[in-house]
Every structure is written in structure tokens, then in C-alpha cells.
N, C-alpha and C positions, 0 to 999 in steps of 0.2 A: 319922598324917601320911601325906597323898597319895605315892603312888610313881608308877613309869613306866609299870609295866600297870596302875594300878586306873583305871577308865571313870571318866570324864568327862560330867557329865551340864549341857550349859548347854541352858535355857528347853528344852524338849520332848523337843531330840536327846539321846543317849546315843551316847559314843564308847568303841569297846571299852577303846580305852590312850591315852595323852597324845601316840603318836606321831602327827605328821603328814605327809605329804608338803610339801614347801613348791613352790611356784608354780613351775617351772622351761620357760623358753621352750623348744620344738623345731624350730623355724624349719621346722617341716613340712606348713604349709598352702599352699592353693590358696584363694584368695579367700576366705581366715577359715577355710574349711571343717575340720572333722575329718575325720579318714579313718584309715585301718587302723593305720597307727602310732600315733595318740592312743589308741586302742583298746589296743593292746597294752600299750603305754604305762604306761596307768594303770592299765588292771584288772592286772598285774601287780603292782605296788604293793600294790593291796589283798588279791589272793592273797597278797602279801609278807607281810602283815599290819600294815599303817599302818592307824592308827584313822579319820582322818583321808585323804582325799585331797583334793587339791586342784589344778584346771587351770596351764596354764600361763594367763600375764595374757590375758584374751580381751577386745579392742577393742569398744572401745563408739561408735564410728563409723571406719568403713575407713581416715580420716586419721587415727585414733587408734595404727596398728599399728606397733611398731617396726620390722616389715621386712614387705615383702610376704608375708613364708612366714609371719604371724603367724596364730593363733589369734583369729576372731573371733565377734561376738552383736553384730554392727548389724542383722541382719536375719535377720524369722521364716523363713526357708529355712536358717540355722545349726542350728536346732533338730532336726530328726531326727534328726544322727548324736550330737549331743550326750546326747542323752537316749538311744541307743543304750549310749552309753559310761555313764550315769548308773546306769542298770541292770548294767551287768556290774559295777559298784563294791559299788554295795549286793548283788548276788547273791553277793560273796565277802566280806562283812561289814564293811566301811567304809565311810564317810560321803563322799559324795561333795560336795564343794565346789565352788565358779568363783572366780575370780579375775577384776575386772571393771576396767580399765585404759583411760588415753590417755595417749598418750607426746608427747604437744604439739611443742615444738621436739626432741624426740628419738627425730622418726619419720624415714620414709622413708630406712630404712638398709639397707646390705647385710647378710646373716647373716655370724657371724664367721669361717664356715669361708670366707668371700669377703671378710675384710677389714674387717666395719664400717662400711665408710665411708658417707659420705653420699651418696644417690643422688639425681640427676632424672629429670626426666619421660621420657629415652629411655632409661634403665634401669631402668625397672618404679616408680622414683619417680615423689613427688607434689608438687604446692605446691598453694596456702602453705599452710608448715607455721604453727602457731597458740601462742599463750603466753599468761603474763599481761602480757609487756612485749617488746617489738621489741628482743631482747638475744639474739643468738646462744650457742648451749655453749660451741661453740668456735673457734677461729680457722679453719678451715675447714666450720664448721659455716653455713648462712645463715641471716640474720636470720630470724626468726617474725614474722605478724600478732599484733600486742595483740590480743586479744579485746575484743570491742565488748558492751555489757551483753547485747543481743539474742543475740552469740555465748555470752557465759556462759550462757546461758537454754537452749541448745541445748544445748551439751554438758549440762548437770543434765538435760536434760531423755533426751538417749540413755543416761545412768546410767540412770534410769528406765525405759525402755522394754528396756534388755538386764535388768533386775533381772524384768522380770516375763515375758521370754524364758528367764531362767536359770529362776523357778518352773515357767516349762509345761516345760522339759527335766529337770524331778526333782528339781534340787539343794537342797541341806538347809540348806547353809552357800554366803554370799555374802560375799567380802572384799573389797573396794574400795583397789584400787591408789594410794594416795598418799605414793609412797615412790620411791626410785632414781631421782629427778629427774624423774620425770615429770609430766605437765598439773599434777596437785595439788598434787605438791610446788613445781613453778614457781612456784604464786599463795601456799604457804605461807612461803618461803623468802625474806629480803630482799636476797638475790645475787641472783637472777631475777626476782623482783617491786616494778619502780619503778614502780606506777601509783598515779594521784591520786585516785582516785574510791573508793568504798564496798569496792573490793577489792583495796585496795592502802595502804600506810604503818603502820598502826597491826599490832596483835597480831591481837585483834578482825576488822579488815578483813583480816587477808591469810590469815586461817582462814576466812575466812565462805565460801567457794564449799563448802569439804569438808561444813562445819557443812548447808550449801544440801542437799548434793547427799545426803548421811546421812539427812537430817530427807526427803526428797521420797521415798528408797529405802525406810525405814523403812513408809509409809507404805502402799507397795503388797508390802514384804515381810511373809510370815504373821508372826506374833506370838510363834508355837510355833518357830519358826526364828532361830539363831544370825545376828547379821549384825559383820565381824572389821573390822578395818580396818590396814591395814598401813602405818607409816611409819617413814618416817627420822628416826630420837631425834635425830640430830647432821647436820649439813654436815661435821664437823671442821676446819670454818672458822672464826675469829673471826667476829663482826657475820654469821655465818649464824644458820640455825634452830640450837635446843641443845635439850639435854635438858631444860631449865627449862621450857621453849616447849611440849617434846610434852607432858609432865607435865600444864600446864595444861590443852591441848585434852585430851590422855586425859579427865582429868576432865569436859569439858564433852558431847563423846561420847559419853561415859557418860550421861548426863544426855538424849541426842537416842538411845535403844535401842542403842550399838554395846556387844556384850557381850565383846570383846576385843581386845586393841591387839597387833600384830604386828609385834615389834619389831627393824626393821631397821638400817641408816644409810649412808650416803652418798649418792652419785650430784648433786649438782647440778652440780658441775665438773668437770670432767677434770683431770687431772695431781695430785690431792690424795694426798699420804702418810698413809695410815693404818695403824697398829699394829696388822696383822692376826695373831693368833695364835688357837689353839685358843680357843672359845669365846668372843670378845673382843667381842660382841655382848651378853653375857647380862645384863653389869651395868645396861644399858638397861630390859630387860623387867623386871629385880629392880625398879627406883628406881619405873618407871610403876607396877607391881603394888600398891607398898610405899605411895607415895607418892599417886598418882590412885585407888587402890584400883579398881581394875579390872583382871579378869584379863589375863594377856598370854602370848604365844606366845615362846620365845626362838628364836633364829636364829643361824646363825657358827660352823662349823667344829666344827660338832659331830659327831663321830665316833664314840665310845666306847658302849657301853653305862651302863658305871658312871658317867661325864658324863654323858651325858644325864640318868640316875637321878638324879644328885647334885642337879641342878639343878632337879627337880620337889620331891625330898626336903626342901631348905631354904628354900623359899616362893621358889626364884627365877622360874617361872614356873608358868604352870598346862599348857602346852604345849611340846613340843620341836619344832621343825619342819627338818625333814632335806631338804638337797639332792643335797649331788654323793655325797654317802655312799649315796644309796638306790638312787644311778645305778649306782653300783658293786656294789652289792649289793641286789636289791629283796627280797630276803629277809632282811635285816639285822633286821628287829623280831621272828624267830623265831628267830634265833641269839641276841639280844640275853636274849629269855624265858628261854632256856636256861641261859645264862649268871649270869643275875641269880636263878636259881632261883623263876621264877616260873610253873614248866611247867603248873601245878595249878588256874591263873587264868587260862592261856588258851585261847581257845571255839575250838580246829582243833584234829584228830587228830593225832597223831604218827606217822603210818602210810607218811606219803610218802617215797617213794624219794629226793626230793632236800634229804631233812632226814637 
């Protein structure tokens, strides 16, 4: 039975242990750019010892960013410092990932230490912002452009073009943001998506841009490389998407090369109560794994050592992905070793002064 250090081996890559970093924004860019704090950022991380790292969501056209300080790959001048940072990841023994996003109607916002809010054009915001349907988030949020078939064609098509920007900067692993309400969840979701045409009403149609944009990335991503995808199992809405819904695409994902489902949930609306506790995420990744048979990553308040473990232990996923926990500790996956008596299976010395 798998545990939390034995490697992970999907199509070509080999990851030391099940940990991952999970996708966390830093609101620290300049026109998409990396710079010294993504840097420290991350390859700390992987000196932590996560098997896995993985960017914060990096915009796949500049309208795509949830706030101006986002992380982007619209354009080949993103790439040097990226692949800067791609190297310090794999020189301290993890895999370096990207996380590939548009945030549709829930861009152009301020970072949270500024409040969130919605910005325009003479605060660093943009228009128009874009959807599957001319349906605002929220009461102070502005309507979005529908997207016009030629606009779906674009966006699949900057998935594309940041997917073979993410190759030339080194990355091993490509996950594809369609989750926490953004562009993909919009056109998955039937709160956000009233449209009548081919991408809109049925189950069928209101997956098919993901299906689109999977099936075109798949295409130009190597063969030998894992490609994830991340979504929200639930709305915890009635008449929203449900676990029944991601179940199905998992499975059909599977089917178009995605070799893991990253299993989150929420974000289409605001003001939604959900039953956050420890680990309240994992029953998701369990049901997808069990049921689509396809691997999955769990997500949510994972903390612990022995939770995490427990969790790879009982088939509930084949991944843990760590956020605010690794913030607080990026050395957390070598106190975890220690802990779980696994010191003997893993590849770093015991010799550092800050162990």
C-alpha cells in the first residue's frame, strides 16, 4: 500500500513523495513577470522537500489575471525568469510544475491585502472582462462579455501557446486551472453558464471548451509529461455543477491524456456557506479516484502528517497538495519524514543546522 514518501511515478516523471505544493497566488508580479520573490518562493519549497511544486495560477492572456500583481505566460519575454526558477526547483529535487489560468469575469481585481475589490481602467484595471454569459459574480461585480465562438477560439488557443511557453521554461507538470470560478469553471457551471449554442445547456456542451482546450494542450504537451487538471467537484449549490458532473468529465479527461484530477470546490458565487473543516475536501478526490478511476490530488486543510499519510494510505488520493501549511512551514515535508519514521527513504542529508 502506497504512503506519503514512496514516489510517485506518472508517464515518464518520478516524484520523490506524494507531497505537492499546491498553486498559491502572490500577488507579486509586475506585468506577469517573475521576479526574486517567486524565486525564493518556490525553490524553498523544494529545498523544504515537496515532491511536487507548483506555480501560483499563471495567466494565459493578461485579461486572464486576477489582479494586476498576477503571475503570467501570455508572452515569450515571461520565460527567462521562469525557467530560472524551473531550475532552482529541480536542482533541489522536485518537480517543477505551472499552473495555467483565466479568471474570466473574476479578473481585474485588487490583491487582498487592498481589499479585493473590483478595479477599473484608472486603477490598474481592465475591460471587458469576458465569460460564458453576460452574468456578473456579484452585485458589485460588472457584467462580462459572452464570449463569441471566434473568442472561445482565442482563449483555447492562449492555453496553447502558454502550454508550449511553460515547455521551453522546463516544466514537467502542466495543470490547467478550471476551478474557483474561473473562465472554465464559468462555461462548466449552469449558475454562470446561460448560453445557447454548442457551449452552453447540456452537460456535453458546457464541458466542451475544457474537453477543447485539454485535447489542443495535450497535443503540443510531450507524451512523457504528466498534464493535471484542477476542478471544483461541487458549487455547493443546488442546480450547480456536483460531484456526479466532475465524476463524469474526470472520466472523460481521462480519455483526452489528463493523468490527474485536482480536486478542489467552490468559488462560482460569493456568499456560499460551506462546511469547512479539516480535510473536508478529500471525500471529492476519494469518489473521482474510486469512481472515474483516475488518479487525484486531495486539497483542504490538510495539516498533519498522519492526515495527509492516512489519506494516501486508504486509496483516498494518490497526491496531498499543501497550501497555507507550507506557508507556514516550508520545511513541513521534513519534519513530516521524521515524524512518520520515514528518515531512511529520504534522498537529503540530515546534516543541516535547521533540521
Amino acid at each position: 500500500m502506497a504512503h506519503l514518501f514512496e514516489s510517485l511515478i506518472i508517464r515518464e516523471v518520478t516524484f520523490r513523495n506524494r507531497i505537492a505544493v499546491s498553486p498559491m497566488c502572490q500577488y507579486s508580479s509586475t506585468n506577469g513577470f517573475a521576479n526574486d520573490w517567486h524565486k525564493i518562493h518556490l525553490a524553498s519549497r523544494a529545498v523544504g522537500g515537496a515532491g511536487l511544486v507548483i506555480t501560483e495560477a499563471a495567466a494565459v492572456e493578461a485579461r486572464g489575471r486576477i489582479s494586476p500583481q498576477d503571475l503570467g505566460i501570455w508572452s515569450d519575454e515571461h520565460i527567462e525568469t521562469l525557467a530560472q526558477i524551473v531550475g532552482l526547483i529541480h536542482n533541489f529535487g522536485a518537480v517543477a510544475g505551472i499552473q495555467l489560468a483565466h479568471a474570466g469575469r473574476k479578473a481585474s481585481t485588487a490583491k487582498p491585502s487592498k481589499g479585493g475589490k473590483v478595479l477599473d481602467e484608472s486603477q490598474e484595471g481592465w475591460r471587458p472582462l469576458v465569460s460564458s454569459s453576460a452574468i456578473a459574480f456579484g452585485k458589485d461585480s460588472p457584467v462580462p462579455e459572452a464570449l463569441s465562438i471566434a473568442g472561445i477560439q482565442q482563449v483555447t488557443d492562449a492555453f496553447v501557446q502558454a502550454t508550449q511557453r511553460s515547455l521551453q521554461a522546463g516544466f514537467k507538470v502542466i495543470e490547467i486551472h478550471a476551478a474557483h470560478g474561473y473562465l472554465i469553471h464559468q462555461f462548466l457551471s449552469p449558475l454562470s453558464n446561460q448560453r445557447k449554442d454548442d457551449y452552453g445547456g447540456s452537460f456535453e456542451n458546457r464541458t466542451r471548451l475544457l474537453r477543447e482546450i485539454v485535447q489542443k494542450v495535450r497535443e503540443v504537451w510531450p507524451e512523457t509529461y504528466p498534464l493535471f487538471v484542477r476542478l471544483s467537484a461541487t458549487d455547493w449549490v443546488d442546480k450547480g455543477w456536483d460531484i456526479e458532473q466532475s465524476i463524469a468529465l474526470s472520466d472523460k479527461l481521462k480519455s483526452l491524456g489528463v493523468d490527474l484530477i485536482d480536486s478542489s470546490s467552490g468559488g462560482i458565487i460569493p456568499g456560499i456557506n460551506i462546511p469547512v473543516k479539516p480535510g473536508y475536501q478529500a471525500q471529492f478526490a476519494e469518489r473521482i479516484r474510486r469512481e472515474a478511476n483516475i488518479p487525484t490530488g486531495a486539497v483542504g486543510l490538510i495539516t498533519s502528517p498522519e492526515q495527509a499519510d492516512q489519506i494516501i494510505r486508504t486509496g483516498g488520493a494518490d497526491l496531498v497538495l499543501l497550501g497555507r501549511e507550507l506557508l507556514r512551514n516550508p520545511y513541513w515535508p521534513h519534519l513530516a519524514a521524521k515524524q512518520l519514521g520515514h528518515e531512511k527513504l529520504w534522498p537529503v542529508q540530515y546534516d543541516r543546522a535547521w533540521l
